[in-house]
C-alpha positions as CSV (number, residue, x, y, z in Angstrom):
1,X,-30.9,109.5,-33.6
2,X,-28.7,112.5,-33.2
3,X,-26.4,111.2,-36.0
4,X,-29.1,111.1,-38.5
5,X,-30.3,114.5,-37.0
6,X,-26.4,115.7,-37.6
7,X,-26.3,114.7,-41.3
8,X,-29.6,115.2,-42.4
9,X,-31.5,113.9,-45.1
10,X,-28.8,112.8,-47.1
11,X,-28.8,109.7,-45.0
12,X,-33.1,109.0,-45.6
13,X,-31.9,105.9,-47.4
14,X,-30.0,104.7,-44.1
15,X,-32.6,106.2,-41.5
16,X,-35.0,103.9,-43.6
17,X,-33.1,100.8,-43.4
18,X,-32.6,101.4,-40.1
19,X,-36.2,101.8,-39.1
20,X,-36.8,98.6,-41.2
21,X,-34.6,96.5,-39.2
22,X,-36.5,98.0,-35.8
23,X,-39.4,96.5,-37.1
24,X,-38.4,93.4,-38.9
25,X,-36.4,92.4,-35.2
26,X,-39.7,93.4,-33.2
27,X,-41.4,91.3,-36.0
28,X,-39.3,88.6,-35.2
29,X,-40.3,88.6,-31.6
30,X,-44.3,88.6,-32.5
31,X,-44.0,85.3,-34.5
32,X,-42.2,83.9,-31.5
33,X,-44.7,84.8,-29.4
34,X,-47.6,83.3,-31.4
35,X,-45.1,79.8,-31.8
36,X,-44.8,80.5,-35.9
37,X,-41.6,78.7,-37.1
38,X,-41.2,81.5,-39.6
39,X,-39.3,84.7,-40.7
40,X,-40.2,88.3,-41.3
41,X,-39.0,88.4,-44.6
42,X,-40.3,85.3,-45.8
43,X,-44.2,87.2,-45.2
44,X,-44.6,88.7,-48.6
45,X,-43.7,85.3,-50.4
46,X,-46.0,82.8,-48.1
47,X,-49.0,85.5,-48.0
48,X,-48.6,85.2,-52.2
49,X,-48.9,81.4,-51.9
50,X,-51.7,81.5,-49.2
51,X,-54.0,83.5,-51.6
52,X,-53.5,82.6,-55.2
53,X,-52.0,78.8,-54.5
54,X,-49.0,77.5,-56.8
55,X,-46.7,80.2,-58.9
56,X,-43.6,80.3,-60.6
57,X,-41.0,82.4,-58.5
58,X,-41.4,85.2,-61.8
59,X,-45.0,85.3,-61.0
60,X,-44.0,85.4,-57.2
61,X,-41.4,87.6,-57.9
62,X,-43.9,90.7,-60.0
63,X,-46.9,90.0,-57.8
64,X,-44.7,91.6,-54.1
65,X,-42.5,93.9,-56.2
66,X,-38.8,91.9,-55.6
67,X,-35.9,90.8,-57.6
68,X,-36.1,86.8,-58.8
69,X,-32.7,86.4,-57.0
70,X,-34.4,87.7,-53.9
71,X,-37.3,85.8,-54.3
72,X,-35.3,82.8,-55.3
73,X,-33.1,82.8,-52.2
74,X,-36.3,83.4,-49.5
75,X,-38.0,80.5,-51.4
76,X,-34.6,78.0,-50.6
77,X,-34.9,78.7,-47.0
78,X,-38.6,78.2,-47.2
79,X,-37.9,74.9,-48.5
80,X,-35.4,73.7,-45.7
81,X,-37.4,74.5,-43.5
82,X,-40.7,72.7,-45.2
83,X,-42.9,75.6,-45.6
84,X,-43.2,75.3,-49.1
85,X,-42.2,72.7,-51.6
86,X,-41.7,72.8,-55.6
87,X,-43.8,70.9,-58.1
88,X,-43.3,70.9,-62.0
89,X,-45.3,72.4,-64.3
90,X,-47.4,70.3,-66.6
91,X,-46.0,69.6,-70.0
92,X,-43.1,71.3,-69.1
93,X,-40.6,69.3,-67.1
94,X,-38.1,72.5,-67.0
95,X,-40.5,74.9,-65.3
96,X,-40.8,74.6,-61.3
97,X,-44.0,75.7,-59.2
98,X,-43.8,76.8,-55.6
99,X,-47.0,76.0,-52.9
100,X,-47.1,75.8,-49.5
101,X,-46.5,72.5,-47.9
102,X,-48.9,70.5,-45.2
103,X,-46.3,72.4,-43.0
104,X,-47.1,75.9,-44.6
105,X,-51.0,75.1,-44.6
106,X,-50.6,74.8,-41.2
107,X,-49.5,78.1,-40.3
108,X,-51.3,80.0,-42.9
109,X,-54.2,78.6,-40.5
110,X,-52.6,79.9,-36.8
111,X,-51.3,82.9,-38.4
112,X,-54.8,84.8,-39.4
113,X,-55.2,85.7,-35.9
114,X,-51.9,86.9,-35.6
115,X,-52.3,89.1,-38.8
116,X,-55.1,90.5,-37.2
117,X,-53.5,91.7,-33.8
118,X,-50.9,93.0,-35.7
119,X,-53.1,95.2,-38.5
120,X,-55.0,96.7,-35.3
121,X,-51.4,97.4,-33.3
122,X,-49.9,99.1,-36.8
123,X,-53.3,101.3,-37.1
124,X,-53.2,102.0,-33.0
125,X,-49.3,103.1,-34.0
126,X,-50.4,105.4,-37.3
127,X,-53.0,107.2,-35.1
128,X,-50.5,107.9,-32.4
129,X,-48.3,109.4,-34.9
130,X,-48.8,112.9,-36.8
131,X,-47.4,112.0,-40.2
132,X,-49.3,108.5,-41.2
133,X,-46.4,106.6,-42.7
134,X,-48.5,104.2,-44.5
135,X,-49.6,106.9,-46.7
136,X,-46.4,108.9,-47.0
137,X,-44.5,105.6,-48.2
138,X,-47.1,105.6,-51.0
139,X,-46.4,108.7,-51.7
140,X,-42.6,108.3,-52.1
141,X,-43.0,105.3,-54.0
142,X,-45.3,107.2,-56.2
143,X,-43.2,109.8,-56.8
144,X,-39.7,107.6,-57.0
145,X,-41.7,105.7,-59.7
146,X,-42.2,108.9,-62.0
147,X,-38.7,110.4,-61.4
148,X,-35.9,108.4,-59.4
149,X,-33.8,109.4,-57.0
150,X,-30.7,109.0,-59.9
151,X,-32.6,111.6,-62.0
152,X,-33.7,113.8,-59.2
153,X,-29.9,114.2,-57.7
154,X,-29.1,114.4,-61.4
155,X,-31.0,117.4,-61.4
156,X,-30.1,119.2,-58.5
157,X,-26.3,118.7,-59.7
158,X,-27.4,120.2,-62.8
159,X,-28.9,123.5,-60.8
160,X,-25.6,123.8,-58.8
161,X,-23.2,123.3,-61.6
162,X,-24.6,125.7,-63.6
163,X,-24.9,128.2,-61.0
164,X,-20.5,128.2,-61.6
165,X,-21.3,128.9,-65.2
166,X,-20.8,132.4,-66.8
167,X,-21.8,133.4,-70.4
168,X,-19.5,135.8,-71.8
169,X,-19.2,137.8,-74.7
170,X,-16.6,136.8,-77.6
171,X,-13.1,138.3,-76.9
172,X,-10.5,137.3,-79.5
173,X,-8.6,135.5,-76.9
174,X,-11.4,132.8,-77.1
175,X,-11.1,132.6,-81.0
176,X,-9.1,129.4,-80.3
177,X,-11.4,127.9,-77.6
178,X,-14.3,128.6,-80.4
179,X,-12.7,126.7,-83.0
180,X,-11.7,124.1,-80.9
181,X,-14.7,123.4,-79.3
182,X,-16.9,123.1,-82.8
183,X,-14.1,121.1,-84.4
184,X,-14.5,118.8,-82.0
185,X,-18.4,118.7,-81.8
186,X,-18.7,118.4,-85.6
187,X,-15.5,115.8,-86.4
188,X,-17.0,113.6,-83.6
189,X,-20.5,113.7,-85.9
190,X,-20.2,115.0,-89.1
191,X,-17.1,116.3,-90.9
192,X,-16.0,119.6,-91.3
193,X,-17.5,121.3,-94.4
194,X,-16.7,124.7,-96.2
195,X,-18.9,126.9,-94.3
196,X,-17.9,125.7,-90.9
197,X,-14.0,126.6,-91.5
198,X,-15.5,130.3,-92.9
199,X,-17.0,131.1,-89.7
200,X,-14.7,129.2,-87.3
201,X,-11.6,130.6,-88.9
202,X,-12.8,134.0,-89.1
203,X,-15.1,134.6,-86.4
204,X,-14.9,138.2,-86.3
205,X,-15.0,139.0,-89.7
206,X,-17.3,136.2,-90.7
207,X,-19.7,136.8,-87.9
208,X,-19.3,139.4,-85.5
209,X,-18.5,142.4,-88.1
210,X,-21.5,141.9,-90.2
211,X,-23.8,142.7,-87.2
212,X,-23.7,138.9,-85.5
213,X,-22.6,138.1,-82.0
214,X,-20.6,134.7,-80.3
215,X,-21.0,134.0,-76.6
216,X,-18.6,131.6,-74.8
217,X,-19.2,129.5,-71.5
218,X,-16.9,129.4,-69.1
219,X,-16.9,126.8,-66.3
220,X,-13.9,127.3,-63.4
221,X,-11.9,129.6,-65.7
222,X,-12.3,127.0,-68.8
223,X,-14.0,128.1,-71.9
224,X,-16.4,124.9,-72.3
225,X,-19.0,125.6,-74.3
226,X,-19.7,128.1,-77.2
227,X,-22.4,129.4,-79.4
228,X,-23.3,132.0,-82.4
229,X,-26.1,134.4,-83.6
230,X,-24.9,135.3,-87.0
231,X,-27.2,137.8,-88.7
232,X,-29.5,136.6,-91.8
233,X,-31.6,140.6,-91.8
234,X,-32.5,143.1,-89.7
235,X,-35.1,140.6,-88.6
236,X,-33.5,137.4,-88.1
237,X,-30.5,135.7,-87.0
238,X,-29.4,131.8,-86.7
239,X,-28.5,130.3,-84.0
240,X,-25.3,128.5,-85.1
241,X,-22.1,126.7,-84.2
242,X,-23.1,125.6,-80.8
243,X,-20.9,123.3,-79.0
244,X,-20.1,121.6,-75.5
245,X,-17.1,120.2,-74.5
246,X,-17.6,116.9,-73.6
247,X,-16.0,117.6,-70.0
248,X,-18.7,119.9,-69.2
249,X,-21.8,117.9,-70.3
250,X,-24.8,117.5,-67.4
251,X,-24.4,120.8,-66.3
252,X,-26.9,122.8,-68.5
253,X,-24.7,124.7,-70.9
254,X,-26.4,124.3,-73.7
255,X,-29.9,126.0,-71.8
256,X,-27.9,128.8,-70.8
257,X,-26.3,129.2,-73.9
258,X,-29.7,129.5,-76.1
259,X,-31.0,131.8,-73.4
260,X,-27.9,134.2,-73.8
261,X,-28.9,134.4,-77.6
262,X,-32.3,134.2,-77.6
263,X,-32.3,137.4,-75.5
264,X,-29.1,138.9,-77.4
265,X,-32.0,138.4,-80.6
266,X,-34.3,140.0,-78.5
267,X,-32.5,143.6,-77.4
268,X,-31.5,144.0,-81.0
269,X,-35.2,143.5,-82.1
270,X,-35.0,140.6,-83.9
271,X,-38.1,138.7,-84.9
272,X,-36.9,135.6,-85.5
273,X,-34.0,132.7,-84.5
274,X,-33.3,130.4,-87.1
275,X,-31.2,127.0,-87.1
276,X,-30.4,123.8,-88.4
277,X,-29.1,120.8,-87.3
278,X,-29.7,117.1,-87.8
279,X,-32.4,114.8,-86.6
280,X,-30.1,112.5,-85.6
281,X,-28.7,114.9,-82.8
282,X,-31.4,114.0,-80.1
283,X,-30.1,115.8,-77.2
284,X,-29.2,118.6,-79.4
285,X,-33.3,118.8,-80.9
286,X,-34.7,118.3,-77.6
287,X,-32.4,121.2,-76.4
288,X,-34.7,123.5,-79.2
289,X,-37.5,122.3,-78.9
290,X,-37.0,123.3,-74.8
291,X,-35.6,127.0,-76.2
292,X,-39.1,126.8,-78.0
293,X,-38.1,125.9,-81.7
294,X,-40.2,124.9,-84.1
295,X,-39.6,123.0,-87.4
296,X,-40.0,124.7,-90.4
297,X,-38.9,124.2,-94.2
298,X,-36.5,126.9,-94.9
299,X,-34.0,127.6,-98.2
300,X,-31.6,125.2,-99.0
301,X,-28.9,124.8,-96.7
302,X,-25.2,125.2,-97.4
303,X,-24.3,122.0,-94.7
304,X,-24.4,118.7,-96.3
305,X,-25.2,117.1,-92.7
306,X,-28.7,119.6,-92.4
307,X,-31.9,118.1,-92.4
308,X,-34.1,120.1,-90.1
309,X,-34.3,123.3,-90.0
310,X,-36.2,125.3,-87.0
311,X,-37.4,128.9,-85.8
312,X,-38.4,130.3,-83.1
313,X,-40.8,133.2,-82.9
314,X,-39.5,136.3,-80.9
């Protein structure tokens, strides 16, 4: 217990596993003691058979919440050891069914009072306890079912990553790093069009001397990730040429990046943020639509890839 103590919950996974083989030994030992030829892990499978009579391992298989493979290999051992015996489907000679044998009718009859000495020692062991683990395995399944444990790490890796990140002002050192990093956004999507090489070429004269600003992301000394607010009026500005490196993805760039303009927009006075993209660019819509964009129909746009074009209300 001290080792799981030591390393903490990053183990819960193990801690589980090894709480589940506590139980499923101990379990063991109770079917000895009532003279049941059978095994713990067989239970979920026989008590399906017991109530609803023949299924197909599928049916078996959605009905307790398993893999087929695992259901398929408890089922073989069921077999050798005559629990339970296959039958075909009517009509359907490739299609087996799975029942309980005369053997398997037999215990489904000893083992009811088993089932109930063991319910009443499982609730005598919740009361004992302070934290009822019936309820709070619901609750994690509940919870794992709406966001898994992939997505939820995913997330927290996210948080920490970006915590390394630092927006930065345009310096000219990163005019190369700003090119580079649209280039390669835009070549791997589109291709490069007239009004991309104005802005990326030039980025001081094309954007930052007529009143706009650029903002580069840095990640462990590494310009990753870049973005623009070129000025339209004293009102509005688009959010343009916005790229990640590829390297960098997962770690929130693009969030911190539209933050870092939106409130640039905002101590300048601005009343609007204006941009356009392509529909086709999921993560990259999704990303505005979290910033708080909007579609809108706006003027004609000088990109041939365009078709949306969004604001956002300051």
């Amino acid at each position: 217990m001290d080792f799981y103590d030591k390393i903490g919950k990053v183990v819960l996974g193990s801690r589980l596993r090894r709480l589940s083989e506590l139980l499923t030994e101990q379990a063991a030992q109770v079917y000895e003691m009532y003279g049941i030829d059978m095994q713990p892990k067989w239970f979920p499978v026989f008590y399906a058979l017991a109530e609803g009579g023949e299924k197909s391992i599928t049916e078996i298989a959605v009905e307790i919440g398993q893999s087929h493979p695992s259901v398929s290999t408890i089922v073989k051992e069921m077999i050798r050891k005559g629990v339970v015996e296959t039958s075909q489907a009517n009509g359907d000679g490739r299609k087996n069914y799975v029942g309980l044998s005369s053997k398997g009718l037999e215990i489904n009859e000893r083992i009811q009072s088993q089932c109930l000495d063991v319910n009443s020692a499982v609730e005598t062991a919740l009361a004992q306890t302070q934290y009822n683990l019936w309820k709070a395995m619901e609750e994690w399944e509940f919870l794992l079912g709406q966001k898994s444990l992939l997505k939820r790490v995913a997330d927290e890796k996210k948080i920490r990553e970006s915590r390394d990140v630092q927006i930065v002002a345009y310096r000219p050192e990163y005019k190369k790093a700003f090119r580079d990093l649209n280039e390669e956004w835009i070549t791997a999507n589109f291709k490069m069009e007239e009004s991309d090489y104005k802005s990326l070429d030039h980025p001081q004269e094309y954007i930052i001397d007529r009143g706009g600003f650029i903002f580069i992301a840095v990640y462990e000394g590494k310009p990753v990730g870049a973005c623009a607010l070129i000025k339209m009026d004293d009102d509005m500005f688009e959010l343009a040429k916005m790229a990640v490196s590829p390297a960098a993805k997962g770690k929130g760039i693009g969030v911190l990046l539209g933050n870092a303009c939106i409130e640039q927009a905002k101590a300048v006075n601005a009343k609007k943020l204006y941009l356009e993209s392509n529909t086709k660019l999921k993560p990259a819509i999704n990303l505005y639509h979290k910033l708080g964009f909007k579609k809108v129909t706006g003027v004609p746009s000088p990109y041939e890839r365009c078709n949306i074009q969004m604001e956002l209300s300051l």
